[in-house]
N, C-alpha and C positions, 0 to 999 in steps of 0.2 A: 643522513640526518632526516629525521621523519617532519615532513611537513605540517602546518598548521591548520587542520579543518577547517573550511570557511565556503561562502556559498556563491556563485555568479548566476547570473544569466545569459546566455548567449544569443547577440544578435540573427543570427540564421533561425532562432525561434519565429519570427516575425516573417516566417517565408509566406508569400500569394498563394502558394499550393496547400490546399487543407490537407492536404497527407502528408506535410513537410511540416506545417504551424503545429508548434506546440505553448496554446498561449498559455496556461499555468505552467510551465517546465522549469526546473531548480536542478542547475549544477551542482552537486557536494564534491567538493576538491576531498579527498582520504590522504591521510594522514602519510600516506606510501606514496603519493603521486598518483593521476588518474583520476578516475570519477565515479560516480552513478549520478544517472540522471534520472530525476523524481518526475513524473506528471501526476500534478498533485490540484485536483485532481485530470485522471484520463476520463474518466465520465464520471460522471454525476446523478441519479435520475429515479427516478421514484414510478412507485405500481399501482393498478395496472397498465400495462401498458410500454413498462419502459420509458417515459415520459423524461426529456431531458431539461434536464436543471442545467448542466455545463457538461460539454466537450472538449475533449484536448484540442479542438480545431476552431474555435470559437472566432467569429469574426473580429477580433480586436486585436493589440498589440499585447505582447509578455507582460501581465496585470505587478508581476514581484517590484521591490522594492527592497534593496541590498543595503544594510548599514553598516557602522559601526568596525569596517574595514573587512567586509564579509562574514563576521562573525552573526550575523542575526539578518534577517531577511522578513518580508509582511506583505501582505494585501490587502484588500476589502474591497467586495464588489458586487454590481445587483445581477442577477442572473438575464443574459439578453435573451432566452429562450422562453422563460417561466418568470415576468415581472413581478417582483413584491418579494421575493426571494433575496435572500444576500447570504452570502457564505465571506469567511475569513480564513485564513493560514497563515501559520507564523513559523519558523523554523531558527531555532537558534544554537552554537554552537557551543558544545563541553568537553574541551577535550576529544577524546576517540569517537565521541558520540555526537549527533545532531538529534535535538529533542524538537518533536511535532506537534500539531495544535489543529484542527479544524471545527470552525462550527459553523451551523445554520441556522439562519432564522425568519421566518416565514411571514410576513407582515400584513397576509392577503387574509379572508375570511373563509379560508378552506384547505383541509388537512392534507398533506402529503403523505400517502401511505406506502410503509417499504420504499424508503429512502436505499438506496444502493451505490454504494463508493467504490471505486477501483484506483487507487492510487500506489501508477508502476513505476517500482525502485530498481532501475537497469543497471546492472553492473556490469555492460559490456565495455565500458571505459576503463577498466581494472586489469592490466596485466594480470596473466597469472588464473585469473576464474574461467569457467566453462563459456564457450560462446556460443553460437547459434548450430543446433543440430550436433551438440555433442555430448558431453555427458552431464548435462544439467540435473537431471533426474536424481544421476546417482549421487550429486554429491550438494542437491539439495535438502537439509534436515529440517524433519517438524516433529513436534511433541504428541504422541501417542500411547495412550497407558501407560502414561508414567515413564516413557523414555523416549527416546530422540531416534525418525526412525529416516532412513532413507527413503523418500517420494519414489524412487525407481521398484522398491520392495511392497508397496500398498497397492493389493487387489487395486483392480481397474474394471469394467467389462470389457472395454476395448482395450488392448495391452498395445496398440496402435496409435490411441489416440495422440495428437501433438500438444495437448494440453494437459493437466492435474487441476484438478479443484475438490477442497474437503471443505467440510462445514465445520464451525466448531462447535465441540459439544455446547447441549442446550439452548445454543442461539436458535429462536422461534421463526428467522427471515430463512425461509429455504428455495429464496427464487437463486439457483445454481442449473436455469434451464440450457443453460451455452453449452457445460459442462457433461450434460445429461444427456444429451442431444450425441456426441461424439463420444460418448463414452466413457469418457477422463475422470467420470468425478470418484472418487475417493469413499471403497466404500469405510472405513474407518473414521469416527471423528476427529477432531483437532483436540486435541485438553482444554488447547485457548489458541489465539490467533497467537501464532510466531515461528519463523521458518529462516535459515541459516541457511549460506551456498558458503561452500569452504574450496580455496588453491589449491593448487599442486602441493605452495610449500608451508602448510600447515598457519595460514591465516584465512581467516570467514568477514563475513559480512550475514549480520542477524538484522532481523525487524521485528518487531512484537507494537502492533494497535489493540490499546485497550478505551471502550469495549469493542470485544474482537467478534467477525463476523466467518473468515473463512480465509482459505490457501489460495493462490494462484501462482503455477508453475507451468511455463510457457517455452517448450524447444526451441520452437524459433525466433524467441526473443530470448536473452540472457536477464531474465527478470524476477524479482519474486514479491509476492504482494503476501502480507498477513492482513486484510483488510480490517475496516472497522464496521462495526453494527450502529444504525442508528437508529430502526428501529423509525416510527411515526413521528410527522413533525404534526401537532396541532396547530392552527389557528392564532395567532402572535405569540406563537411557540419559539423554543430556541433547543438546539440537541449539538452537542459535541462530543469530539473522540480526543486522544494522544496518542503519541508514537515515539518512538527512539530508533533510533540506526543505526549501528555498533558497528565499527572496524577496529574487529580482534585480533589473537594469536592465540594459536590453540585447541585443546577441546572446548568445544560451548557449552557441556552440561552445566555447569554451575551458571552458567548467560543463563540459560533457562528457565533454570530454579529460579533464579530473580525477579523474572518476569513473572514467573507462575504464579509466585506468590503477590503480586502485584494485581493479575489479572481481575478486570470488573467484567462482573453478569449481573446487571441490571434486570435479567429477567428471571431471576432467580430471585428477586426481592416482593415482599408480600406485596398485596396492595391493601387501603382501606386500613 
């Protein structure tokens, strides 16, 4: 009998060891038993510079807040690194899916430019998916011309590297220097942000953030990130993304289609 999706936190988040502390981290219980576990966000940080807003190691306790018998989860909080800063996440459950929320809002008198999110959806708590150093690659799917293609089959430079990262098309933020650097990045774009790891026995786990910024596909973590694009924060500005996270069965092309047709580019819209 398949479980009820719902969200915890886990005390051991709150470890002394900054490479232990995960203080934004959100358990998703799947539907099958098991987990992923979300750092939402794993950094946070705006250019140039890399300038951090939040870290997954931030010196405080696990900011979440669990309702409604796991079914919806919340926070709000000012950034300790970047004062005047406040970001929000909200996570709520539908069924197969857990729908996503984050925004920012800036209350200082000075712009944040190339805002950049990484927010990792680890599915190594999942029976059954790929774990560290195996076949992640192959049997993680992204949407490329018009079809869904294996991460393992997209040109690379370095076919070594232990990372992937694609841009998606026409997203304007092209800071993917990490990616660049080792090789991994993806010379193909994305259609739009959204990337699928599928089991042994023909069940996936998808993600799709709109608006969407790029891939991240990591060997040795069992992770996959569609991230979000946010693009400039002005001056008592505010900018937010959404997300979904789907525990399926089967093929995902039609998951896809859903999304595609869903997907926002905001930088595709006139201005003036």
């Amino acid at each position: 009998m398949a479980e009820s999706l719902r969200f915890y936190v886990d005390p051991s988040t709150n470890s002394a060891d900054p490479e232990v502390r995960m203080t934004y981290g959100l358990h998703v219980v799947s539907p099958w038993g098991g987990t992923v576990f979300i750092n939402f966000p794993e950094h946070l940080e705006y250019m140039p510079g890399t300038k951090g807003i939040a870290r997954h190691h931030d010196e405080r306790d696990n900011v979440w807040r669990v309702e409604e018998k796991g079914a919806r989860a919340h926070y709000s909080v000012e950034s300790l690194t970047d004062p005047g800063v406040f970001f929000h996440a909200e996570a709520r459950a539908d069924g197969e899916r857990a729908h996503l929320a984050f925004s920012i809002r800036n209350e200082t008198l000075t712009p944040r430019r190339s805002l950049r999110a990484m927010f990792c959806h680890d599915y190594g708590g999942l029976a059954g998916f790929p774990g560290p150093e195996t076949d992640n690659f192959a049997r993680t799917f992204v949407p490329v011309e018009g079809r869904l293609a294996s991460v393992a089959d997209l040109p690379v430079r370095t076919p070594s590297a232990r990372a992937r990262m694609a841009q998606a098309a026409g997203c304007p933020d092209h800071h993917n220097w990490w990616a660049e650097q080792m090789g991994g990045l993806i010379e193909a774009p994305l259609d739009f942000a959204f990337a699928a790891v599928r089991s042994g026995d023909d069940r996936h786990v998808a993600l799709s953030w709109t608006p969407g910024k790029c891939l991240l596909s990591n060997c040795a973590i069992p992770c996959i990130h569609a991230d979000p694009y946010f693009g400039d924060l002005p001056p008592d500005g505010e900018c937010s993304a959404t997300g979904t996270l789907v525990f399926g069965r089967g093929p995902v092309d039609d998951l896809a289609d859903e999304f595609r047709s869903r997907a926002q580019r905001p930088w595709l819209t006139p201005v003036g």
